[in-house]
C-alpha positions in Angstrom: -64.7 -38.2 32.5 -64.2 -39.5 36.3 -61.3 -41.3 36.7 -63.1 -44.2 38.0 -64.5 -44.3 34.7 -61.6 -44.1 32.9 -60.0 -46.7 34.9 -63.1 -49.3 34.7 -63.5 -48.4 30.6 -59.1 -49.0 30.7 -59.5 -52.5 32.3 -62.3 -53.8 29.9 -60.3 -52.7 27.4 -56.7 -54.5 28.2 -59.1 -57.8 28.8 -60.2 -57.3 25.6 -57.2 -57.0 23.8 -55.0 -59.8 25.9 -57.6 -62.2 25.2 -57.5 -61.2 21.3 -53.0 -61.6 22.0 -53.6 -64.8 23.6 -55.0 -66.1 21.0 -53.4 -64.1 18.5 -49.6 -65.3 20.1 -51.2 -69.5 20.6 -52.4 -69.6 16.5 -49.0 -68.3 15.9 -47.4 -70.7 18.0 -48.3 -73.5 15.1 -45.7 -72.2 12.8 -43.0 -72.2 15.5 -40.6 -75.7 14.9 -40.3 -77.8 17.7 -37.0 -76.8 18.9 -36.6 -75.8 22.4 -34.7 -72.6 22.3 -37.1 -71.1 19.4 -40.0 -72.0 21.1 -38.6 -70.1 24.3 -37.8 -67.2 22.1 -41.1 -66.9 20.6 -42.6 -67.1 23.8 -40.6 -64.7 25.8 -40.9 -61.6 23.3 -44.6 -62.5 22.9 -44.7 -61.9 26.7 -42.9 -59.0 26.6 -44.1 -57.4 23.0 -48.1 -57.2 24.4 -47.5 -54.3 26.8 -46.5 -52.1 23.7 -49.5 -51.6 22.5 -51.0 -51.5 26.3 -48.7 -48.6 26.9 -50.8 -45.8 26.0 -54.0 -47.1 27.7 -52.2 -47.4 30.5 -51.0 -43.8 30.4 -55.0 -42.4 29.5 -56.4 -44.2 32.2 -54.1 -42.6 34.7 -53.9 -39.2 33.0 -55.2 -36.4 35.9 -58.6 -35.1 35.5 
């Protein structure tokens, strides 16, 4: 497989799963109380925690071949 293939089938594929977070992390932002530091908790390792599972996308799309 090209790697211009790789690289288009990669990008579809991270859309696909950051729209399935977004709304995964925004559903889950109901049970959060309404205190400001939790809130900024829950939101900063949700914005950090979605590029694990990114990670090894990432490293077939830019394998050599």
């Amino acid at each position: 497989m090209s790697p211009r293939v790789r690289k288009l089938i990669g990008l579809f594929g991270i859309l696909g799963f950051l729209v399935f977070y977004v709304g995964l992390v925004a559903q889950g932002a109901r049970f959060v109380p309404d205190h400001g530091p939790l809130q900024f908790a829950y939101f900063a390792l949700a914005g950090v925690l979605w590029g694990v599972p990114i990670l090894p996308l990432i490293s077939w799309m830019n394998r050599g071949g």
